[in-house]
N, C-alpha and C positions, 0 to 999 in steps of 0.2 A: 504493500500500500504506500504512495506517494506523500511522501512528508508536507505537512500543511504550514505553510510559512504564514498567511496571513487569517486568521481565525476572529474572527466577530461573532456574537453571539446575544439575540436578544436584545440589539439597541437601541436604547430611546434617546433624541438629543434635545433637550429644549434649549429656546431663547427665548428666556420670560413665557409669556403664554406659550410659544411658538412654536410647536414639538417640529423639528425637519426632521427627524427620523423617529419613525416608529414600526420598534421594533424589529430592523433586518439583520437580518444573518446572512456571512456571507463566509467560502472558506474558500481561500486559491494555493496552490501547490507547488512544488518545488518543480520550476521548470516547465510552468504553464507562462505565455503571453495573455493578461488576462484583460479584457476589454470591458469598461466601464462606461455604460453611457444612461443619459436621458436628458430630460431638458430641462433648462435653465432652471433653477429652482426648485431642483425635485433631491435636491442633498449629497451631489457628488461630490462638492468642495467640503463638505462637513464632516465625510465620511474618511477623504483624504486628509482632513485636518487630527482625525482621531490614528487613523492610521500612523501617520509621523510621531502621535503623540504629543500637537500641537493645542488640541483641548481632552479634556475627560468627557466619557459617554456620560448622562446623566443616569441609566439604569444598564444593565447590563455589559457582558467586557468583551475587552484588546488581549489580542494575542499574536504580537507579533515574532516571528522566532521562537517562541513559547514562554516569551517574557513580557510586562506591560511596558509599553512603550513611552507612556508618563512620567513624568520626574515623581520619584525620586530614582528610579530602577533605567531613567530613559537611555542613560551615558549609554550602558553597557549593548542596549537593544538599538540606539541608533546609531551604533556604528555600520552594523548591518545592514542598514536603509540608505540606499542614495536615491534623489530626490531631482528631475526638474520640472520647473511649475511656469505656470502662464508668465508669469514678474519674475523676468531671471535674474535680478538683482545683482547683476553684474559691476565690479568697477569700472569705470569709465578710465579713469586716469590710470588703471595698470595696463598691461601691456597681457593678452590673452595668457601667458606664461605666467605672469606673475599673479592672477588670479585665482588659475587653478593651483600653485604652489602655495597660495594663501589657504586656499582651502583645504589643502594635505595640511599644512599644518593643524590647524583646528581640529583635525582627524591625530595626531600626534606623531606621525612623519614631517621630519625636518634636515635639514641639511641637503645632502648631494643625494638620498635618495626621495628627499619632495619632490628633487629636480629631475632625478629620475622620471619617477613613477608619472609627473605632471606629464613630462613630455611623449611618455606611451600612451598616457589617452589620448591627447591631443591628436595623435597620430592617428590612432583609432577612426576618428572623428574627418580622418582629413583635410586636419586645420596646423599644419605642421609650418607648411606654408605663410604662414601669419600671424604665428607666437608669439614673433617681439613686436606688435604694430599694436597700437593703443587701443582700446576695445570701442570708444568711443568713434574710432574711422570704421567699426565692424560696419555690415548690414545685417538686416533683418535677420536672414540664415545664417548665416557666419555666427550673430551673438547665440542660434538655437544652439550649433551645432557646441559652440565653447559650454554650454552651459550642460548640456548632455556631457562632454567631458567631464565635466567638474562633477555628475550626478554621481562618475565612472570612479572617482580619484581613492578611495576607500577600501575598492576589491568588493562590493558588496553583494550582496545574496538577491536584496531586493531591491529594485528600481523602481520608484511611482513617476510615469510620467505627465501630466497635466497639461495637454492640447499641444503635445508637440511637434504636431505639423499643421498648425492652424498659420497659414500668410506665408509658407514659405515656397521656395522654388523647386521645379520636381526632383533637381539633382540634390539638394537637401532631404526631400522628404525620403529617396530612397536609400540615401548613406542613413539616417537615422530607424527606416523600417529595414535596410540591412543588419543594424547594430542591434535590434531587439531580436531579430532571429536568432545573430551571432549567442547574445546573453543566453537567449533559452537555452539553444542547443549543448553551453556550456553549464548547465543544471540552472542558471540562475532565474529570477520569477519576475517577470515585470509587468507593471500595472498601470495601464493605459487608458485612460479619461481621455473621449476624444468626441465632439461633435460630427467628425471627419467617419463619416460612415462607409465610404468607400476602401478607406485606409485600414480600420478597424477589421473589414472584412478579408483583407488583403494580409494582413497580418496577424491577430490573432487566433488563439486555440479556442479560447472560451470567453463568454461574457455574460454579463451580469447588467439588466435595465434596470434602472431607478422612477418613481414615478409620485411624486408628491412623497414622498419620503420611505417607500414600500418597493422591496425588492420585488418584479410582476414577471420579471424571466430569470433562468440563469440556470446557466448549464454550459457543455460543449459547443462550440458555435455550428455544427454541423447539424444538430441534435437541435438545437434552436430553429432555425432555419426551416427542418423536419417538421417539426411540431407546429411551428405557426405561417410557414413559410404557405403562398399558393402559385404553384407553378400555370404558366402562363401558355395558350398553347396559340399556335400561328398554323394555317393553313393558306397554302397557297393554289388558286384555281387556272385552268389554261386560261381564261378570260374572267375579267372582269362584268363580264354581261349579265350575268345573274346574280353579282354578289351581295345586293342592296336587297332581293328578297329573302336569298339565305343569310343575311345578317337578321332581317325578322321572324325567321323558323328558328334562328340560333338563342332569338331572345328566353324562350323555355330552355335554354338548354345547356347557359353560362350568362356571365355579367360582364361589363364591362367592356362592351363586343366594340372593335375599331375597324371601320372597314377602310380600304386605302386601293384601289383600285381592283387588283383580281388578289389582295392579300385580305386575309379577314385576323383577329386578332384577340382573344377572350380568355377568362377566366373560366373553366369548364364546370361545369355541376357534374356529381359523379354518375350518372346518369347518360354522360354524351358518349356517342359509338360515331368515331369519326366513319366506318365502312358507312353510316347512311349518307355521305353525301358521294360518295365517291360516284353517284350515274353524272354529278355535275363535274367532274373534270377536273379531280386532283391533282396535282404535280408534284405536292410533297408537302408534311406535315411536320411539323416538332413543339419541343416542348424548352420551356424557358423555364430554369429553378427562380425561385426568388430570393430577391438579393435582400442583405441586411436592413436596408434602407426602406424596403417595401415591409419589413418583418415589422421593424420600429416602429414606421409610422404605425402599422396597421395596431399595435400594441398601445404606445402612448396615447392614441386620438380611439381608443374605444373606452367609453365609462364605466364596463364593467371590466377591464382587466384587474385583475391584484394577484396578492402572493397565493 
């Protein structure tokens, strides 16, 4: 059985009245890329502020590494945790080296192997290139990609990363969805809040939706998909001549029907047998899974989803 790095259990989080979570549980594993999403306001930042150990739940626990990640115990459990977030809080006035070397230190590596260890991530990152150049002449990907360094500088187990290919260019976003592969494959568990649902799908193993503060999916991202996913089916006819009628024979027989000349295009009910149209002239048929994007919405915008 797969050792559990990040364990939630039972959370409740108020602010003042405010409960943003209630009640989720959540467990991700050693060497899972673990996809976090929902929307705005549904308790991802809160949930990633509990996980750092940047507040206390107010009912139920943290377990990160198998320790709480709250001070007084936090030292020992957040060395383990590297961390980048939307605000990469980077200095301006250091130089991309001297940043991430700041931050080995505060981890308790110093001297010639901060400078070491700095300069292997950096490399990682393929910012090796413009280490000594002031962080302030970076761009927008350049400062993602230093800051993903810096998450890197410690050796950690766990990596949370927080929209980090939200504004960037595609040759960043794929050095940084190559570097989450790299982590996994090398046992390590990273944790991925991303609005970016394409990427999300593209990259992780597993995910977890949030929804006004209620975990409403979560599982394997294959398995997700499986369960709420509705695959899309496309027929295509020798002509277009008749497809504006069988698109209203079609209406009994699927949703969503698009018709676009001799292409017709639906949601099937489990009911539909494509052999009835075949005396109209089929040329070929398939079927389209559906993608994370169609799962989400269709999850978040229904008022009966929950846990």
């Amino acid at each position: 059985m797969a050792e559990v790095l990040i364990d939630l259990k039972e959370i409740h989080r108020f602010y003042g009245d405010f409960e943003a979570l209630k009640g989720i549980s959540l467990k991700v594993e050693k060497g899972q890329i673990f996809g976090f999403l929902g929307p705005n306001g549904s308790g991802k930042t809160t949930t990633i502020k509990l996980i750092l150990g940047l507040i206390k739940p107010s009912f139920g626990t943290v377990r990160v590494s198998g320790g709480d990640p709250y001070p007084n115990n936090h030292r020992n459990v957040r060395k383990n945790i590297g961390s980048m977030l939307e605000l990469d809080g980077l200095y301006e006035k250091l130089t991309g080296l001297e940043n991430v070397i700041f931050w080995a230190e505060l981890f308790g590596i110093n001297g010639l192997k901060a400078v070491k260890r700095a300069k292997k991530v950096i490399k990682l990152v393929e910012m090796s290139e413009w280490d000594n150049i002031l962080v302030s002449k970076y761009s927008f990907g350049m400062r993602k990609r230093l800051a993903l360094a810096r998450a890197l500088i410690s050796d950690p187990d766990i990596i949370i990363l927080d929209e980090p290919t939200v504004g960037v260019d595609p040759e960043t976003r794929y050095i940084i969805r190559k570097m989450m592969k790299n982590l996994a494959s090398q046992g390590k568990t990273v944790f991925f809040s991303s609005h970016d649902l394409e990427e999300i799908q593209k990259t992780c193993t597993h995910v977890a939706i949030i929804k006004k503060g209620k975990i409403i999916s979560n599982g394997a991202l294959n398995d997700v998909l499986a369960q709420f996913g509705k695959p899309k089916l496309f027929i295509r006819f020798e002509s277009d001549f008749d497809t504006d009628s069988l698109g209203k024979k079609l209406e009994k027989m699927g949703y969503q029907i698009h018709v676009e000349g001799p292409l017709i295009s639906l949601y099937p009910k489990n009911d539909l047998n494509i052999d009835d149209f075949s005396k109209y002239g089929i040329i070929d048929s398939w079927k389209v899974e559906s993608s994370l994007e169609e799962v989400y919405l269709n999850l978040v915008t229904d008022k009966k989803a929950k846990t």
